[in-house]
C-alpha positions in Angstrom: 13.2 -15.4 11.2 13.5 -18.6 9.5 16.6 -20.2 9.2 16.2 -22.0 5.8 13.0 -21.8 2.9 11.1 -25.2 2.4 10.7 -27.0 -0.6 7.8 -25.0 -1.5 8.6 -22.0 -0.6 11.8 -22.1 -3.2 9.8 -23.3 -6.1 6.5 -20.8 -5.2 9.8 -17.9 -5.1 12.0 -19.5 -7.6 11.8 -16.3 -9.3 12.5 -13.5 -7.4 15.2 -15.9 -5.3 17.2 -15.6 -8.5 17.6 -12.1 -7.9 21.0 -10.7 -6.5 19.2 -8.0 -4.5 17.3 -10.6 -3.3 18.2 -14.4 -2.6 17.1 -16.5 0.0 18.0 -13.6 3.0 15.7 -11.1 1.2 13.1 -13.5 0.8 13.3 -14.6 4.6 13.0 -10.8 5.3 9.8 -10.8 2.9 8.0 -13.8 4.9 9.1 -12.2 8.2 7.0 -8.7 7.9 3.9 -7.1 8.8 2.1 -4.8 6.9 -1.3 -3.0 7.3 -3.4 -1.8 3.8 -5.5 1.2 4.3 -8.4 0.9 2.1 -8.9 -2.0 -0.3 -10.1 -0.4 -3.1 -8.3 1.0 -6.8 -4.4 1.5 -4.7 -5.3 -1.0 -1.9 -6.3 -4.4 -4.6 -3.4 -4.3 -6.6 -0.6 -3.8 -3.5 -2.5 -6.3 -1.1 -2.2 -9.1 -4.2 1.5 -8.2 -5.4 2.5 -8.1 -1.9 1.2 -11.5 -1.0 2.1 -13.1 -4.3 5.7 -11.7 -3.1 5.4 -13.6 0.2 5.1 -11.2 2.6 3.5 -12.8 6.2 1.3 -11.1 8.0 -1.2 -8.8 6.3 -3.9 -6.2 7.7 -6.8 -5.1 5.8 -8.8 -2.3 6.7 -12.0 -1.1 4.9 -15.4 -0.8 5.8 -17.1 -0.6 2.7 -19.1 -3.0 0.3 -18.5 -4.1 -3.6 -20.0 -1.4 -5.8 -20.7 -2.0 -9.5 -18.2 1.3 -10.5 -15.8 -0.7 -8.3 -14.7 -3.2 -10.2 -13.2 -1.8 -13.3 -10.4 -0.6 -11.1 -10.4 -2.9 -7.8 -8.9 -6.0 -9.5 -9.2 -8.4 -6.7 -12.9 -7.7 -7.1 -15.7 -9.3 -10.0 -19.6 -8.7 -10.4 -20.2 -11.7 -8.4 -18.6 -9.8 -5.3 -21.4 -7.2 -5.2 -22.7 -6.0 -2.0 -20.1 -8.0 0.1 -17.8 -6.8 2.4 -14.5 -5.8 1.0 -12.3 -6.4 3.3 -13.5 -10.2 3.6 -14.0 -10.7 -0.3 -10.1 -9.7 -0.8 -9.1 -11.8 2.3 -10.8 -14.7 0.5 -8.8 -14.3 -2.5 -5.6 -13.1 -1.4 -5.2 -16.6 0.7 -6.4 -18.4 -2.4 -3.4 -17.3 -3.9 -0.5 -17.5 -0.8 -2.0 -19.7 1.6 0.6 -19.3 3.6 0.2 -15.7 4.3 -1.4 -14.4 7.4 -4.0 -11.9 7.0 -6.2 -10.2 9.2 -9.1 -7.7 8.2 -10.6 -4.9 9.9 -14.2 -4.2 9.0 -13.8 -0.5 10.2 -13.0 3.0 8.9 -9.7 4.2 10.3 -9.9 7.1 12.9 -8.7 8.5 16.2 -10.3 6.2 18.4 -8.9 3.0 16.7 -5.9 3.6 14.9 -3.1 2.9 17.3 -4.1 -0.1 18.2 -4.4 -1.1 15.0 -1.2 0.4 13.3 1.0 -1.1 16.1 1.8 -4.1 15.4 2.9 -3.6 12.0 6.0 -2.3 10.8 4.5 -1.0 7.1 1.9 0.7 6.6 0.0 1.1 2.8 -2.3 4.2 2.5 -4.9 3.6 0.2 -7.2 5.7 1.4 -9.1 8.5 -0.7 -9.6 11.3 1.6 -6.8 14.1 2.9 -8.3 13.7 6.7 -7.5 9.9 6.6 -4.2 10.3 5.2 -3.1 13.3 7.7 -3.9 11.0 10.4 -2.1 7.8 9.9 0.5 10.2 8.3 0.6 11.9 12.2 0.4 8.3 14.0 2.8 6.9 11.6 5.5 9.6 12.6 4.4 9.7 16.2 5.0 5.3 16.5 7.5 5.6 14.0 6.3 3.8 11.1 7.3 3.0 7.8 4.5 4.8 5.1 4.0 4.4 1.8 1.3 7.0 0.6 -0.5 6.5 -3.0 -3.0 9.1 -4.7 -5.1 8.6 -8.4 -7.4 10.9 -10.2 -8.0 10.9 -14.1 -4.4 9.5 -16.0 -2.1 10.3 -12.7 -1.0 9.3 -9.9 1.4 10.4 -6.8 3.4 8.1 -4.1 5.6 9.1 -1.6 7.2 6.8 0.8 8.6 7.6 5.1 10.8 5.9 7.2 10.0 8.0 10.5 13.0 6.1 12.2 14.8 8.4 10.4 14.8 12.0 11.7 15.8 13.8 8.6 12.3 12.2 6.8 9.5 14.7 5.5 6.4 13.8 6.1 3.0 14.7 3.9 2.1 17.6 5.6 5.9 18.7 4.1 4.5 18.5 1.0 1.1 19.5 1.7 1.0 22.4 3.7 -2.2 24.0 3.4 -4.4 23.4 6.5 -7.4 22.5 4.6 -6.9 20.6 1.8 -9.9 19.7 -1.0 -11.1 16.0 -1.2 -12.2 17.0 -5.2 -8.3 16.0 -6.4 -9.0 12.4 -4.7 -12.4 12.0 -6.1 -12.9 9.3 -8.6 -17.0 9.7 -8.3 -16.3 13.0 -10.0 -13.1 13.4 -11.5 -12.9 9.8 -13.1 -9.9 7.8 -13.2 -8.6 5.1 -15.7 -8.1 1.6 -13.8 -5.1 1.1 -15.1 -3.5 4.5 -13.2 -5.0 2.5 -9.7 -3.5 -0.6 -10.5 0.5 1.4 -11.4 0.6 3.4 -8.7 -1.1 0.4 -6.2 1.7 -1.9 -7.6 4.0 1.0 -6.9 3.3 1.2 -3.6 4.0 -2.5 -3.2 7.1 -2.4 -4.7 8.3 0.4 -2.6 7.3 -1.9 0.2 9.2 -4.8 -0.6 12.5 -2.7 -1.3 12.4 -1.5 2.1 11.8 -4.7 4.1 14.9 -5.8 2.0 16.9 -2.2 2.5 17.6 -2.4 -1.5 17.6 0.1 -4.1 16.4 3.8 -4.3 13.7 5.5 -2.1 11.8 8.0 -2.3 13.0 10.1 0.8 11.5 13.3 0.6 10.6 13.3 -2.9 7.4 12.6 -4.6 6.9 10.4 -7.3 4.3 12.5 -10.1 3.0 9.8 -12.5 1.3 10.8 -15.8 0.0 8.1 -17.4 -1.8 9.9 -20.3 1.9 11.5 -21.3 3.6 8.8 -20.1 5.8 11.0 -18.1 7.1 10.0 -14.7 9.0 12.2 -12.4 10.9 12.6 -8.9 10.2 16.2 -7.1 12.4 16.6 -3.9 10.7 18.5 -0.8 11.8 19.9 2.2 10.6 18.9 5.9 9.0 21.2 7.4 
């Protein structure tokens, strides 16, 4: 870890440094840590660009699909000229337009069996942004098995859900505590068909980000086995504990 911020980096932080939970040690923390982003799409954008205006270091991005048209009233990093491009290398682009000085690498892939330990390894976060319950049983299941820190977001229509693991902790749920059916419906996490505003995406992607950057700095409240039920059409959010199973 660094021992002191430069000149720029106290002026491009001036004001989160400010912050008591924070300072200059949380902020060394912040530039010090790894996190991967599963799927840069409505959840993925918004946490991959907070994060990196925050000043986190190292950054993975992981996506293997193109801009779409319907994309880009919910994937923010994302405009019309972006269309048919890769995703991954369009938000890579723009995230180091805005932080330089973070270190991002991107995966053109989908995320499965054959590749995710290698890639979930080396870092010690890991963003689920995917929109599919396979996807998010396996990295919740290679997460646990390495240990990893997870922060898991979901959207359809006005709501949203995030729950957040530290699997170095032995007393943590996991999703499969909270989901327990063995086959679960895709239909709850389809946008194609159940619509979503872009406004839930960017909340509950800038949710997950912010859950991220209070556990790299060990501050505030998380969301240990408890799931965070955003609705965004009542403006009602709410905490519901569950029990591992």
């Amino acid at each position: 870890m660094r021992e002191t911020l430069n000149k720029s980096q106290i002026e491009r932080f001036s004001r989160q440094l400010v912050l008591k939970n924070i300072g200059a040690k949380g902020q060394k923390k912040i530039l010090s840590s790894k996190i991967l982003i599963v799927g840069v799409g409505g959840l993925g954008c918004p946490a991959a660009e907070n994060l990196v205006r925050a000043g986190i270091g190292n950054i993975g991005l992981i996506d293997n699909d193109i801009v779409n048209l319907s994309n880009i009233h919910r994937q923010s990093l994302f405009t019309s000229k972006d269309i048919k491009k890769s995703k991954v290398n369009v938000a890579a682009k723009k995230l180091r337009e805005i932080n330089p000085s973070t270190k991002i690498k991107t995966y053109k892939a989908r995320l499965d069996r054959n590749n995710i330990k290698k890639i979930i390894k080396d870092y010690e976060i890991i963003i689920d942004g995917s929109d599919n319950f396979k996807t998010k049983f396996l990295i919740n299941d290679y997460c646990k098995k390495l240990k990893k820190k997870l922060i898991t977001g979901a959207i359809s229509k006005f709501d949203g859900h995030v729950f957040s693991f530290d699997f170095n902790d032995r007393k943590t749920a996991s999703l499969k505590s909270f989901y327990q059916e063995n086959e679960i419906s895709d239909d709850n996490l389809n946008c194609e068909f159940e619509g979503v505003l872009g406004t839930t995406a960017s909340i509950v992607g800038t949710t997950q980000a912010n859950e991220a950057l209070k556990m790299i700095m060990k501050i505030g409240q998380n969301l240990k086995n408890q799931i965070l039920i955003i609705d965004l059409l009542n403006l009602n959010f709410r905490k519901v504990k569950f029990n591992k199973k």
